[in-house]
N, C-alpha and C positions, 0 to 999 in steps of 0.2 A: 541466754541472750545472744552469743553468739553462732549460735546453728539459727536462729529464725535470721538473722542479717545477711547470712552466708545463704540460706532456703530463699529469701526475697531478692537478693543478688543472683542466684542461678534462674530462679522465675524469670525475673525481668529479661537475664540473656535469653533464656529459649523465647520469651513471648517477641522482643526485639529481631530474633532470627526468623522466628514465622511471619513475621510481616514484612521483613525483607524479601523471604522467597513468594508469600504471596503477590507480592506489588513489581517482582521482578528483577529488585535492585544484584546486585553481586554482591557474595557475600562475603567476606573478609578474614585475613587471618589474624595472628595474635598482633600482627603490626601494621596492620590498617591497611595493609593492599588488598586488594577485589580478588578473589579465585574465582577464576570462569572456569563453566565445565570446558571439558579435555571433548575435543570432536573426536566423534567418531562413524565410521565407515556409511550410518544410518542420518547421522544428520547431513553428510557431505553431500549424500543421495537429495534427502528433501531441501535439500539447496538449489543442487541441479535442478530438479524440477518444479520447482517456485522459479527459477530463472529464466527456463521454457517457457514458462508459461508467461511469465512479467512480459517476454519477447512477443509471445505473441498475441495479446491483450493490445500492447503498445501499437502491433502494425495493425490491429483490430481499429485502436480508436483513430489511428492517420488515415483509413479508409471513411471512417464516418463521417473524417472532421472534411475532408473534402467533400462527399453526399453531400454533407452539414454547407458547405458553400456553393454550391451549387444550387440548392434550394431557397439561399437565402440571395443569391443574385436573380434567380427568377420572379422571384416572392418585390424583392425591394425594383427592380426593374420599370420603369416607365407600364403604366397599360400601352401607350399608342406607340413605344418601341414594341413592344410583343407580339401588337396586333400587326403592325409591320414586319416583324418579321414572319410570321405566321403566315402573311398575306403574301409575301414572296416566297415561302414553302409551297404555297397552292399554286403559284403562278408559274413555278418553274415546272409542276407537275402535268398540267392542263397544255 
């Protein structure tokens, strides 16, 4: 009676632990604080360059978002400012 309570006790740990690491959580020691893994020299790297790249993603989208305004003051813009201003385009040209 006592090995099946102690067999269904150790189950339940390991199935408890595999769902921790699948879902991500940190896993703990015998006094309930979190052990993170220990970094090393390979993750500091894919840090760095997840970082590079977040940078330049970031100055990616400040470039669109002004395109992105610019299109949207032409677009929302009067027609008979546009066609004014257009009209004085031609008139300075001629």
């Amino acid at each position: 009676m006592i090995a099946v309570i102690v067999s269904v006790a150790v189950g339940a740990w390991v199935f408890t632990t595999w769902l921790r690491i699948k879902n991500g959580y940190p896993l703990e020691n015998s006094w309930g604080k979190p052990i993170y893994p220990k970094t090393d020299d390979e993750a500091m790297e894919r840090i760095k360059l997840l970082s590079q790249e977040n940078a330049q993603l970031r100055a990616e989208l400040g470039s669109i978002k002004d395109r992105l305004a610019n299109v949207e003051r032409i677009v929302t813009d009067s027609a008979h400012g546009l066609d004014r201003e257009i009209e004085q385009l031609r008139g300075t040209r001629n």
